[in-house]
Every structure is written in structure tokens, then in C-alpha cells.
N, C-alpha and C positions, 0 to 999 in steps of 0.2 A: 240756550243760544243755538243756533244753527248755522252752517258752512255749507255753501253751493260746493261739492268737489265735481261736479261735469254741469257743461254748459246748457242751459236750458233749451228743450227744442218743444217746436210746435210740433201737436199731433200726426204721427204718420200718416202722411195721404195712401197708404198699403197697410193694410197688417203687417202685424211681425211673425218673425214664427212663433212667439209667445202667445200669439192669437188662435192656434187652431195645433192642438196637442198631438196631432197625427206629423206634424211640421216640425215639431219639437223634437221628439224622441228622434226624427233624423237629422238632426243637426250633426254635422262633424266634431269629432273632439280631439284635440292633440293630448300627448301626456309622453314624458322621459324624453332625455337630451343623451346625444352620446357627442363627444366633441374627437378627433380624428389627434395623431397625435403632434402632426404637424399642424394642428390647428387650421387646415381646408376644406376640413368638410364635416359637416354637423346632421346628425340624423334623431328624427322625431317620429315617433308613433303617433299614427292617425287611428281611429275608431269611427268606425262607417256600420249603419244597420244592413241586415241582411235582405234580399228580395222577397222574403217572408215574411221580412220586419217584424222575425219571433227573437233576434238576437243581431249580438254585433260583432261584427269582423275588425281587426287589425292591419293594418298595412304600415311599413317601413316610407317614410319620405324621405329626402336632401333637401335642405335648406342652405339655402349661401349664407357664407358667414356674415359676406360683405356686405350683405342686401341687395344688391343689383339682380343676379338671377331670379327668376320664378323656382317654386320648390320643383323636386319633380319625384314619382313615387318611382321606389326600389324595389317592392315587392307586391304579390299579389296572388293571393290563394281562398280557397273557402275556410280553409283552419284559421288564418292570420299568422300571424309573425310579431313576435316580443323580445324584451330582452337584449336589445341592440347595444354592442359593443367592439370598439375596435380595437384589433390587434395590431403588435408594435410594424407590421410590415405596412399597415391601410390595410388590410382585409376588414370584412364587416361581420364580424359574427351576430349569430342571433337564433333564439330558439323558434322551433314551429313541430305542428303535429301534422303538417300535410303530406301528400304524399311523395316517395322519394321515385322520380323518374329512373334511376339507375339500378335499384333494387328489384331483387326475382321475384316471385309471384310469392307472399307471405312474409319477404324479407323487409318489409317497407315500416317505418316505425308507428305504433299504434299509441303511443305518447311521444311528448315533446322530442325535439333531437336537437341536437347542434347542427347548424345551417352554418358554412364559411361561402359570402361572397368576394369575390377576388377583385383586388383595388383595379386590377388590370384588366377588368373587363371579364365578364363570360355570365355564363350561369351558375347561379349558388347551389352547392350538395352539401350533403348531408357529410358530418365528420365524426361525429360520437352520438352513439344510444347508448340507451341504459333499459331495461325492463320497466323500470317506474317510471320512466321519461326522467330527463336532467332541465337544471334550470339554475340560477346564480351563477352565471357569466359572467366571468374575471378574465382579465388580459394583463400580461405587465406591460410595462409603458417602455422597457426597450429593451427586452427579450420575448422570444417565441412562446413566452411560456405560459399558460392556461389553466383556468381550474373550473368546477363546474359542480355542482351538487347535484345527486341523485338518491333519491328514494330505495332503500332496501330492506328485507328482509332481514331480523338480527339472528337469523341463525346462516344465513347466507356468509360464504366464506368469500365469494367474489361474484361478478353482475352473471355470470352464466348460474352460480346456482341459484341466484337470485331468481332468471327467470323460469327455470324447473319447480323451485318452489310456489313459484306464482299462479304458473300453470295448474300445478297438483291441486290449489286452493279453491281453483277457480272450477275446473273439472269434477270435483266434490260439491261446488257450489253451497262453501264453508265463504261465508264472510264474520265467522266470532273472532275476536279479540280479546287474549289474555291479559289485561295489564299489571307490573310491578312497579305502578308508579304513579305520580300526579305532575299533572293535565291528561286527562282521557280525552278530552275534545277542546277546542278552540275554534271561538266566532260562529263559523255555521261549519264544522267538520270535525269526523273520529280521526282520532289520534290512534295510527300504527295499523296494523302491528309493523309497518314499515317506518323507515328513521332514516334520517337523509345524512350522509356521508358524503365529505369531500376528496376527488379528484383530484389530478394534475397529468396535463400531458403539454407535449413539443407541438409544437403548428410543423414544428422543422423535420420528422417524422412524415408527417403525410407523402403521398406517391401518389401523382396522374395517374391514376391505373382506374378501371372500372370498381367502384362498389362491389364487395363483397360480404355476405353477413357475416355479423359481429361474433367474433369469436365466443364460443361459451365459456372460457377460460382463461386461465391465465397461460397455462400450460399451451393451450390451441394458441394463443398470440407467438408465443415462443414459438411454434412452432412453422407457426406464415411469415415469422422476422428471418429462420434459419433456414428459408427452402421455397414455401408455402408461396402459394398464388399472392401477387405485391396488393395492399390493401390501402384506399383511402381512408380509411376511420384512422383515428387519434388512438394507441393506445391509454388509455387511462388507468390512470397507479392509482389506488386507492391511497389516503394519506390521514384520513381518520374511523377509528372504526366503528364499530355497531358501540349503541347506546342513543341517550336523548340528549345528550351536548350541543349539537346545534340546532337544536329546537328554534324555530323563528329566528334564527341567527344572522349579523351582519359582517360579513368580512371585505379583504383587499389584498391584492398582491403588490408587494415591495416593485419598486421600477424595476429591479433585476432579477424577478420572476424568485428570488431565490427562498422566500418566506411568505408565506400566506399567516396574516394576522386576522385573525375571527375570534368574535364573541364567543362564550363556553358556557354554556349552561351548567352550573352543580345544583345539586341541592342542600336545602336549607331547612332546619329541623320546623315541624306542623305541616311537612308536604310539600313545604313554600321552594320557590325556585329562586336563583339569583344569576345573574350575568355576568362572568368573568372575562377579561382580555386574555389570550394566550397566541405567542407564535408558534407556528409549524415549519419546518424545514422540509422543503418542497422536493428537496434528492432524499432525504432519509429516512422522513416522517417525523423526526423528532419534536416532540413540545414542550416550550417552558412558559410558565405564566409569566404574561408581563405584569394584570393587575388583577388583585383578589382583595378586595374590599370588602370586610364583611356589613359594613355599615351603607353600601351603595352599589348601584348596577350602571355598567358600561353601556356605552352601546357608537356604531357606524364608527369605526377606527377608516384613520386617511394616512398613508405612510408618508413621510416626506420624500422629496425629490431626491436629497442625497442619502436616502435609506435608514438613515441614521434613528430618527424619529416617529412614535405616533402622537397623533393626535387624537383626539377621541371623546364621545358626550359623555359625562356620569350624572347619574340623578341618585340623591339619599335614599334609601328606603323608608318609608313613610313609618309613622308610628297614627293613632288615630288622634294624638293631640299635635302632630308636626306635618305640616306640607312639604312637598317633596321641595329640594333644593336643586337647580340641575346647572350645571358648569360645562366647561370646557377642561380637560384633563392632557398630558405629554407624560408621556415617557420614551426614556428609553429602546429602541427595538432590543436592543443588546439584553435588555434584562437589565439591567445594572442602575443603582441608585434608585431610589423612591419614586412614584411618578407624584407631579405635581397640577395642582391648579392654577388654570388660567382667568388672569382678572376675575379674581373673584368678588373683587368690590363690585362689577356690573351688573345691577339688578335687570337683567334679563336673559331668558332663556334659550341659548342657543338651540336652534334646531337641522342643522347641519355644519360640516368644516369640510376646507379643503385648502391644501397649500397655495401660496406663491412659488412660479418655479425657483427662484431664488431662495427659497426656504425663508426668507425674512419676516414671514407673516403667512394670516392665516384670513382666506375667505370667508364669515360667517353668514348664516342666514338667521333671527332670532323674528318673534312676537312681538310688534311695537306700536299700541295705541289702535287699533283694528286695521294694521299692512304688517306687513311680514320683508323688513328692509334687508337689503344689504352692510356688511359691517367688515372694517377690513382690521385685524386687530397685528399689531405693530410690535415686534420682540423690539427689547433694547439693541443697544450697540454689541454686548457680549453674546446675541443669538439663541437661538432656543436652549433648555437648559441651562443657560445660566440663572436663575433665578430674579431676575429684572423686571421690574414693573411693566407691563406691556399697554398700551395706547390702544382702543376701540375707540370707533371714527363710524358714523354712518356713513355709505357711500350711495345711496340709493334717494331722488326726491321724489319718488311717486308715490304717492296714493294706491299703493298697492301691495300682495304679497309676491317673491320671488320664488321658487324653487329649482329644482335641478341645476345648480348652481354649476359651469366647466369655466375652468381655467385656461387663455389662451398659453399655449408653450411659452410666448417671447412674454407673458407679464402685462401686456398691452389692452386684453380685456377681458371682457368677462362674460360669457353666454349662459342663458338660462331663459326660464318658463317665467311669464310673467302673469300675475292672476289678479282680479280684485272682482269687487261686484258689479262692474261696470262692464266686464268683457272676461270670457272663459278663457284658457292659459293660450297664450304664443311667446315662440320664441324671439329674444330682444339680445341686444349688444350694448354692455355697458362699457364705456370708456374707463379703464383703470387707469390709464397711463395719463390720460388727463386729468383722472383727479388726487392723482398722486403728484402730479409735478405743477399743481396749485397754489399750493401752500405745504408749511410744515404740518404733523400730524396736530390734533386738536384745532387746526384754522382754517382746514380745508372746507368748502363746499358742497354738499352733495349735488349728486347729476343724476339728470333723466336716461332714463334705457332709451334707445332708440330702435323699432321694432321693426324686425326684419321679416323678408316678404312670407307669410305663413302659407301653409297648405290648407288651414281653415281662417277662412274670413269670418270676422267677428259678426255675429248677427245683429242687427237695427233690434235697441232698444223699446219699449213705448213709454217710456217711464224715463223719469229723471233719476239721480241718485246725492242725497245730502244727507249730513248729517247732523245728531242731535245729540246735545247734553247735559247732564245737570249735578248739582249736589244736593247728597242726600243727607238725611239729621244729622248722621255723625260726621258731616263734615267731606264725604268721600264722592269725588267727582268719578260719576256716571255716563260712558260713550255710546253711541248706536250709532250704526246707518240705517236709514229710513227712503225705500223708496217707493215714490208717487207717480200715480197715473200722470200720464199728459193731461194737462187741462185743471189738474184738482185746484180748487182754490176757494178763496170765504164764499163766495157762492153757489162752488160746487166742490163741498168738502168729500173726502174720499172714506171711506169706511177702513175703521184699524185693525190689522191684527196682528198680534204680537208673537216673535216667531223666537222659540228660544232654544239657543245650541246644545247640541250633544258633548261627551265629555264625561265629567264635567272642565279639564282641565285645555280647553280651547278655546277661539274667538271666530267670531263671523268677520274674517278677514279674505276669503278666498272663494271663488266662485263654489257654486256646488250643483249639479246636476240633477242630484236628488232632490233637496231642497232649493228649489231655484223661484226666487220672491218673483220675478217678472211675468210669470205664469198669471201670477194673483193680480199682478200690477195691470196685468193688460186686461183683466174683467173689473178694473175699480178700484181696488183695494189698496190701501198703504201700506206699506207691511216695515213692519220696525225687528231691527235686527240686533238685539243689546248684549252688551258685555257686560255681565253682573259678576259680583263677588267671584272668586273662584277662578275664572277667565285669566287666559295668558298674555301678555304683553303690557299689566301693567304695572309690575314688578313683586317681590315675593311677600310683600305683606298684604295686595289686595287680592293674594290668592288662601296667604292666611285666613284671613276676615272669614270666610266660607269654607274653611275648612272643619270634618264633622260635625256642620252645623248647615248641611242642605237646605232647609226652612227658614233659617232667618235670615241672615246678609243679602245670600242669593236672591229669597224672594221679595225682603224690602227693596233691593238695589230694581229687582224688576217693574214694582209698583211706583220706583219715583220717576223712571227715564219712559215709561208708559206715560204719566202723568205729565212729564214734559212736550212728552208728540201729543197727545191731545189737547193741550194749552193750543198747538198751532192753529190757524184761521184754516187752513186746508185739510184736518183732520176732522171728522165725523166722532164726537167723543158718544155718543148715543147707540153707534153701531161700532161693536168689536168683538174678538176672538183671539184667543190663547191658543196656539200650535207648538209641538214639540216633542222633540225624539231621541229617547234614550236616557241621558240622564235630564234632555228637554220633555222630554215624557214626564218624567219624573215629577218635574217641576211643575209640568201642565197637571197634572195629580193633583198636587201640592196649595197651587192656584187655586181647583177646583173644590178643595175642599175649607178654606179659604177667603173667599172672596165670591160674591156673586157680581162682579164689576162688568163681568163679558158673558156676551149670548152664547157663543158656544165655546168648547174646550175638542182640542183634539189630541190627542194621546198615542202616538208611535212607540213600539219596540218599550214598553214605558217597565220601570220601578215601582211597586205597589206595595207589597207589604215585605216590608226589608227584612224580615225574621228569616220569610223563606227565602228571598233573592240571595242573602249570603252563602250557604252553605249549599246551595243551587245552581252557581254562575262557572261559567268554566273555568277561571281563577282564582278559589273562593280564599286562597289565602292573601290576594290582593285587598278583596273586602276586608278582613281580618286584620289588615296592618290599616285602614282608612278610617274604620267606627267598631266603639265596645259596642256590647250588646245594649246599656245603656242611651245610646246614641244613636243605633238605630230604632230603635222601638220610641225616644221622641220624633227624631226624625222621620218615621217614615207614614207617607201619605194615607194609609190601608186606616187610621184610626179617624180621621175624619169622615170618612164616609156619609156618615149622617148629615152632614152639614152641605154635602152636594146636588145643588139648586139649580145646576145649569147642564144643559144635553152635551153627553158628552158623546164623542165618537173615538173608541177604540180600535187601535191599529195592531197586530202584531202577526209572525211569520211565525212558522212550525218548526224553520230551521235556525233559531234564533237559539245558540249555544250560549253567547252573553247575558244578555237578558232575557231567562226559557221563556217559554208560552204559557208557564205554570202561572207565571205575572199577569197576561192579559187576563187567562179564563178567570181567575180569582178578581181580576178587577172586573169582566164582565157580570160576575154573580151576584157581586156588591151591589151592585150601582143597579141592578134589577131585584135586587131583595131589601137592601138596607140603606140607599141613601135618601134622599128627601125626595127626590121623584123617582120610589121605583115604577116597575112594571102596573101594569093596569091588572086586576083578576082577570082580563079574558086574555091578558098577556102582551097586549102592546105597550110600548115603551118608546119615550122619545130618544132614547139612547142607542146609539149603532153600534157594530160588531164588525169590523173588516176583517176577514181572517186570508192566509194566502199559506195552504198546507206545504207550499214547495220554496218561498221563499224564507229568506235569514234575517238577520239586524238590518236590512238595507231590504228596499225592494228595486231590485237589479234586470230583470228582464223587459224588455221595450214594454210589452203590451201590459204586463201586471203594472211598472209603472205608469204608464196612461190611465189604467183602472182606479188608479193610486189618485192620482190628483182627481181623476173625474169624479169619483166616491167625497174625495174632502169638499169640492168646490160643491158639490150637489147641497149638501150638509151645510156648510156656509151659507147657501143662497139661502135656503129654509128657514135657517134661526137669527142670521145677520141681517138679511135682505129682506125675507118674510115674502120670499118667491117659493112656486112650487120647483121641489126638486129635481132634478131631469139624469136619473139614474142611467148607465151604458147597460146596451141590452145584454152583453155578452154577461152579463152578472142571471140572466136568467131571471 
């Protein structure tokens, strides 16, 4: 069956910029909300290319809450600007690495700094450095008080010897790395010898006085507080110390600045790491855990308005026959009593929280069906803590995902980033207060966002977007979005290719930039976008079904909602192609060794022979809780090889700490020595090699990504099309 979810339009009398990839790569992109705490002013990061359109810049916008004004941009540098957060006065904080106007010659910050722009008008400086540069900008929501995380040295006693020791490193031009510990690396980067530490200072501290450099001490601060020339920078107290605790960590400041609640990394015996809750007390440094599960990891704690409580996601630790479970969790800030789960009968996966100011409830954002809704969950009459059934209610009807989800102060609505496959993120305004005073809980309505005026207009589509589904033998309903050129139909059906998500524990519910299907759609193509086994949002047993069992759920569930788009009068079942990256790698692997059903296969960042990927990956004790050795060695793709009948095109990056490049070269070797079409003796081979010695799991920079699609679409046209290829010359 199939569903129109946007209205059908005739072919654009203009390209789009999905038409011509130089147009593409500069499209504008919005990402993060920061909402004011009067609820007046709301600030988005914009992402604009460079004039050498080798890279992209950031800039701070304002958006009206209300929708009447035009947005209008706050900042503007060649570094850019991130991290946008307001503090309780309206100031605007935000990090940047550009350079500081009030700084003497050397004094000006060479990584990120704390930028305060003043609600009252002027020009934004510079308030806190650190030697590593700082980043995780916290504000409480009604005291002055701030925290920030910075990168240091762990033999560094404070940020002055920090940057002595950095210096010496650097002046040696020693970049080795000792480590006592595991993760060495993550995604695409070395881990240390630096470890990020959390901060706290007063806004209320600060002095209109000129910039002066940052003291190297602590002792030198004492000493500009009791005499010393008046200084704008922030003194910053250290308030956790050296070690790997907040390794990738997510924290938040209490409204009354007085506690900082962050995640805490321990370790867990085979190397393995686990996520703990603990508070800190922000005058004394003190910490008590709040949650230490051995059986589960925390993660993005939200305080409550009246201080009282957190909120917070926990996910089980997997075992390789259990999928993870992930909930909503409360406790205590106090420490006190057990923390508990929230509706935990709701078989779906929260993936953010954030109060009501009333404390009465809780903003969700979870996975549901390929959108990503809003959900507003309902404590009883007795209030949080009491242990009472609580009420989720969707609040959201679009056909879409939401994130960055802010709470107005008065309760009245709700701002956030709206995304689906139909238009990249802008910010919208949901009416809370009308759908809360609709009905009782469980009777209410959901309501449409209504989207307020963006700094990036959505770009003209050329393709329509609907969707497709089916059931499979064992009875389990199969979803996609599938989107078509303009014009495809029984008479000019569109050519398929089947595009499958990374994860594996996610859904093609959200725009993507990297993998963006309208690129394909605008040279013909249909591109189908499925949720097989494994996939988020449609509840924990159709993530069961595919768990340690990569090859089978997953890849029947792919071969039956295939089989449904190609049933359509506007699909081409004659002409198709398998795409996918990561653990869609994986699976295009998997496909290919498989199935000769598609002309070509294309393989990103891909899984090949799971023996080595485990003990290889920058998490290996993650593999280790998901498949025995048993389970990988049937599951994994490297043993079919033989059976690989169709051109495949290999994708992978050098800086790829996830899935290393150990993957591709071995699946490049294969597939040229051992599969059903190797190499030729004089050494041609249908088979291609994209390698990018500077990129990671993603290919991120403008021009390598243009290389990116123009290498895939080349390779398409050849085996799909049975056109000659039309390679970019900068490939040489």
C-alpha cells in the first residue's frame, strides 16, 4: 500500500539545487535552538560555505518566537560561532575561535573561547579561555552562574600549567600518547593525553574593564581580584578533576546554578565503560552519585524547575542475545530514595526530555513509525516521585521528526527544529496550551507546528515524497519512504535504488545532508528509504527480531519492502542498486553476497569481516556486549564473497576510527581476488575503490563530498543506466 504525505507537483520549470551539486553543497543549514529565558528571543545556528567553498562557516541568527519578524544574524566571523546559550540576565553566550579585538598581540585565543553578547546591546568579547579551548555551555536559568568544559592536561594542576605543559609538547614537537586505559580513539580522533574538566564561574564577577590575558594561575587570579589590573574574563574554579569521567558526557545546571548534574564515566571490568549520574556542588565541588546501575547507562539529565528532581534517558546494557531497553528514569537531586522508571509500559524510545515549568510533566521527543513526534507525559495528582502511573499523549501531527525541543517559561509552547524528508530542519512553534486545554489526557488531539519565519528557506524539491509498505512471511509490517522524480509513472517508470541506514539501531526519519535521496531523485532515480528489523520507532520487539542476527530479519525485511516498490507502475524493477553506509555498508556487503537482484552495490564506511572489525573498532567492548564470536563469524559478510556477482563500489575514509579502513582494504582485496568477478590478469576490474586519506565515517568537507556523489552517480549511470561514466576531473 502506499500514502501521498506531500502534494503532488508538476516538474519544476527551474532546476533545483538538487540539480547541479555545486548548488547543493551551498545550501544553508540551520541546527540547535537556544530559547531566552523569558521566552523572547530564540537563537539558531546557521552553516553557510566558505568563498573557497573548501569548508563551512557558522553564524548565530534570531528568530522571532512569534513569527511576524524576519530572522536577523547576530554574528559573523571567518571562525564561526557555536554553542549558543543564554544566560539568566538575556546575555547570549556562545563559543568561537576568532579573533579577540581587545586582546594584545599573542594574547588573542588560539582555540575556542567564551564569547558574552550583552542583551543590551554592544559588541560581544571574549569572557573565558582555557589552553584546549572550552566548550559545553551551561547557564542556570535564574542565577549568574556558568560552567563550561575544558580540555586539559592530567598532570596539569590548573589552565596556567596547563598551557606551559602544552607549550613544552608542542616546542618538542612530541605529539605521543601514554594511555592507562580504554577508548584510545573515538569516531575519527586520539583520545588524550588531554581530558576535559568541568568549570564554574559568576557572570556577576565580570568588570567593563579592557581584556587582559588570562591569568596563568590561580594564585595570579588572587592576585588581579586583591590589587591587580580589573579584568573581564570569568574566573573559572575548576570543579572536577583530571581522569576520563566525562569522556563524551552530558550535563546541566540546577535553575539555582547551585549543582551541576553530569554523566560520569566508570569503568567496567573487560575495558568496558559505563555511564553514571552524579551531582556536583558548584561552591564546593562536592559529589554524590545519584544513579549507578550496573545493569544500564544514563545519559542528557534535565533538572526540574523547582530543583527538586532529574530526569534523565537510561538504556540496559546489551548482552548479545538482549537489545537494549531505553526508558525515561527520575530521581531525586537530593540523593535520596531509589531513582525510578518512567512509563515503562511505553514501547518507545525516548530520545530527549525536558520539563514543564510547572514540574507537572515531561516534554518527550521519541521514534515513531519513520517521524520523530512530540509526546508530553503526565505525572499523577501526587507529582513527581510519587510513584503514579503517568499519561504519554502524542502532541505532534506531522509527518515529521522534531528535535531541539525548548520550553516556553509560561507553559504556553513549545519551540524546536523541525525535520522530515521533505525539508531540512527549521525552527516551528507548537501550541502546548492548546493542546493541553483540549481535552483530558488520553482524548486530546495532536496539532501541527506552525513554522516560523527561518533564516534558511526550504529548497524546491523535484521529486515528490510517499510512502510504502508491506508484510513480511512472518507476519511483520514493513515501512519506507520512497521518493520519485517528477513525472515518473507506468510509462516512464523511474529506476530503483535502495538506500539502507546506518546504526544499525536508527530510522530514515530525518533529513540528511550526507545522504540526501533528492540528489538521485533529480537525475531519475527512485530511491527507497526502509526501516528493517533492528530500526527505531517501532517498538522493542521489531528491534529484537534483528538483534545478533544482522543477515536474516534485517535482510528479509529489506528484500520484501524492495519487492513492494517495485510491484509499483512508476518503479523500473529491471533497473536497481543497493546503497549504504555503516552498518548500511554492512548490509549492502551482505545484499551483495546474497542476492544478484541489483546492478550495482555501493558500500560506505562498510562491515566486512566481523572477526576483525570487533577487536578493531574504537569501542570494541560495545561489539562484545552485541555478538559471541559465534554470531559474528555467521553473521558476517567477508564469508560470502564468492557468491559476489555484481560491481561493487567501495567507499571508505582513513580517518574512520569506527569502522577502520582495515574493512574496506580487505573488502577491496576480496572482491579483486576471490569473488565471482575478480580482477581481469592484466588487472581491470568492474569493481571501484573510492578512498579519501583525510576523511572519517562521514565525508564532511564540501568538495570531497561533491566527489562523493559525483564518483557514486558516475558508477550508477554505468551499471544502472548502461551510460558511459562521466568521472570529476579533479580525481586526476
Amino acid at each position: 500500500m502506499t500514502q501521498d504525505t506531500t502534494a503532488a507537483t508538476p516538474p519544476p520549470e527551474l532546476p533545483t539545487p538538487f540539480h547541479d551539486l555545486d548548488a547543493y553543497v551551498a545550501l544553508p543549514r540551520a541546527s540547535g535552538l537556544a530559547l531566552s529565558r523569558d521566552g523572547s528571543r530564540l537563537v539558531t545556528t546557521v552553516q553557510t560555505l566558505d568563498p573557497e567553498r573548501t569548508a563551512y562557516r557558522t553564524a548565530l541568527w534570531e528568530v522571532d518566537p512569534a513569527g511576524e519578524a524576519p530572522a536577523r544574524r547576530l554574528t559573523r566571523s571567518t571562525k564561526g560561532e557555536a554553542s549558543a546559550c543564554f544566560a539568566a540576565n538575556g546575555d547570549l553566550l556562545f563559543t568561537s575561535a576568532r579573533p579577540d579585538p581587545d586582546a594584545g598581540s599573542g594574547d588573542e585565543p588560539k582555540k575556542a573561547a567564551l564569547w558574552l553578547l550583552p542583551a543590551a546591546g554592544g559588541e560581544a568579547r571574549v569572557v573565558a579561555t582555557a589552553p584546549g579551548g572550552v566548550g559545553g555551555v551551561l547557564a542556570a536559568r535564574d542565577a549568574d552562574v556558568v560552567s563550561v568544559s575544558a580540555s586539559v592536561l592530567p598532570s596539569a594542576d590548573d589552565l596556567g600549567q596547563d598551557a606551559e605543559l602544552r607549550t613544552a609538547r608542542t616546542d618538542a614537537k612530541v605529539t605521543a600518547i601514554l594511555h592507562d586505559g580504554y577508548p584510545v580513539r573515538h569516531w575519527d580522533h586520539d583520545l588524550g593525553p588531554d581530558q576535559d574538566r568541568r568549570y564554574v564561574a559568576s557572570l556577576g564577577e565580570l568588570v567593563d574593564e579592557p581584556a587582559q590575558p588570562l591569568p596563568v594561575s590561580d594564585d595570579a587570579a588572587d592576585e588581579a581580584e586583591d590589587g591587580g589590573t580589573p579584568s573581564s574574563r570569568l574566573r573559572l574554579r575548576q570543579l572536577t578533576g583530571a581522569g576520563r569521567q566525562l569522556f563524551e558526557h552530558s550535563a546541566t545546571l540546577s535553575p539555582d546554578g547551585g549543582t551541576l548534574v553530569t554523566t560520569w564515566t566508570v569503568a567496567d571490568p573487560g575495558a568496558a565503560r559505563r555511564e553514571t549520574l552524579v551531582a556536583v556542588d558548584t561552591a564546593t565541588g562536592e559529589r554524590r552519585t545519584l544513579v549507578d546501575d550496573p545493569d544500564a547507562e544514563v545519559s542528557a539529565p534535565a533538572v526540574s524547575p523547582d530543583g527538586r528532581w532529574v530526569a534523565y534517558g537510561t538504556s540496559t546494557i546489551t548482552t548479545p542475545h538482549d537489545a537494549p531497553v531505553v526508558r525515561l528514569g527520575l530521581v531525586a537531586l537530593s540523593g535520596e530514595g531509589e531513582p525510578e522508571v518512567l512509563a515503562d509500559d511505553w514501547d518507545r524510545w525516548p530520545t530527549s526530555v525536558a520539563w514543564l515549568p510547572d514540574g507537572a510533566g515531561l516534554v518527550v521527543t521519541a521514534d515513531e513509525d519513520g517521524r520523530g513526534p512530540v509526546f508530553l507525559l503526565t505525572f499523577g495528582e501526587g507529582g513527581p516521585g510519587a510513584g503514579e502511573p503517568v499519561a504519554v499523549e502524542r502532541v505532534t501531527a506531522d509527518d515529521a521528526t522534531f528535535t531541539d525541543v525548548r520550553v516556553a517559561p509560561d507553559g504556553s509552547a513549545l519551540y524546536a527544529l523541525r525535520t522530515s524528508y521533505a525539508a531540512p530542519s527549521e525552527p516551528v512553534r507548537i501550541d502546548l496550551a492548546g493542546f493541553t486545554a483540549s481535552g483530558a489526557p488520553g482524548e486530546r488531539e495532536p496539532v501541527t507546528a506552525v513554522a516560523l519565519r527561518s533564516p534558511v528557506p526550504a529548497p524546491e524539491l523535484p521529486g515528490t515524497l510517499t510512502e510504502v509498505e508491506t508484510v513480511t512471511e512472518d507476519g511483520v509490517r514493513v515501512r519506507a519512504w520512497l521518493a520519485l522524480p517528477a513525472g515518473a509513472s507506468a510509462d516512464l517508470p523511474a529506476p530503483l535504488l535502495l538506500w539502507i541506514h546506518g546504526g544499525p539501531l536508527n530510522s530514515w526519519n530525518a533529513w540528511s545532508w550526507r545522504w540526501n535521496p533528492w540528489l538521485m531523485v533529480a537525475r531519475g532515480y527512485a530511491v527507497l528509504l526502509p526501516d528493517p528489523a533492528l530500526s527505531t520507532g517501532y517498538g522493542q520487539e521489531f528491534v529484537q527480531r534483528g538483534w545478533g542476527a544482522w543477515g536474516q530479519a534485517p535482510y528479509t525485511d529489506l528484500m520484501a519492502i524492495t519487492d513492494a516498490a517495485e510491484a509499483r507502475a512508476d518503479v523500473d524493477a529491471t533497473r536497481t542498486a543497493a546503497m549504504g553506509g555503516s552498518f548500511g555498508g554492512y548490509m549492502a556487503n551482505w545484499v551483495a553476497g546474497h542476492t544478484d537482484r541489483f546492478r550495482a552495490i555501493v558500500t560506505h564506511a562498510s562491515l566486512w569481516a566481523l572477526d576483525q572489525f570487533g577487536p578493531t573498532t574504537d569501542h570494541a567492548y560495545y561489539w562484545a556486549r552485541e555478538m559471541t564470536p559465534e554470531m559474528s563469524e555467521a553473521n558476517s559478510p567477508h564469508r560470502f564473497v564468492e557468491n559476489i556477482r555484481t560491481p561493487v563500489l567501495v567507499v571508505h575514509g582513513d580517518k574512520d576510527y569506527r569502522v577502520p579502513v582495515g574493512e574496506g582494504l580487505r573488502l577491496w582485496n576480496e572482491l579483486l581476488t576471490r569473488s565471482a568477478l575478480p580482477a581481469d590478469d592484466d588487472g581491470s576490474t568492474v569493481h571501484r575503490f573510492l578512498y579519501f586519506p583525510d576523511e572519517n565515517h562521514w565525508v564532511l568537507t564540501p568538495q570531497h563530498a561533491k566527489v562523493w556523489y559525483q564518483v557514486v552517480l558516475a558508477f550508477l549511470a554505468e551499471h544502472v543506466l548502461g551510460e558511459k561514466p562521466e568521472l570529476p576531473t579533479v580525481l586526476g
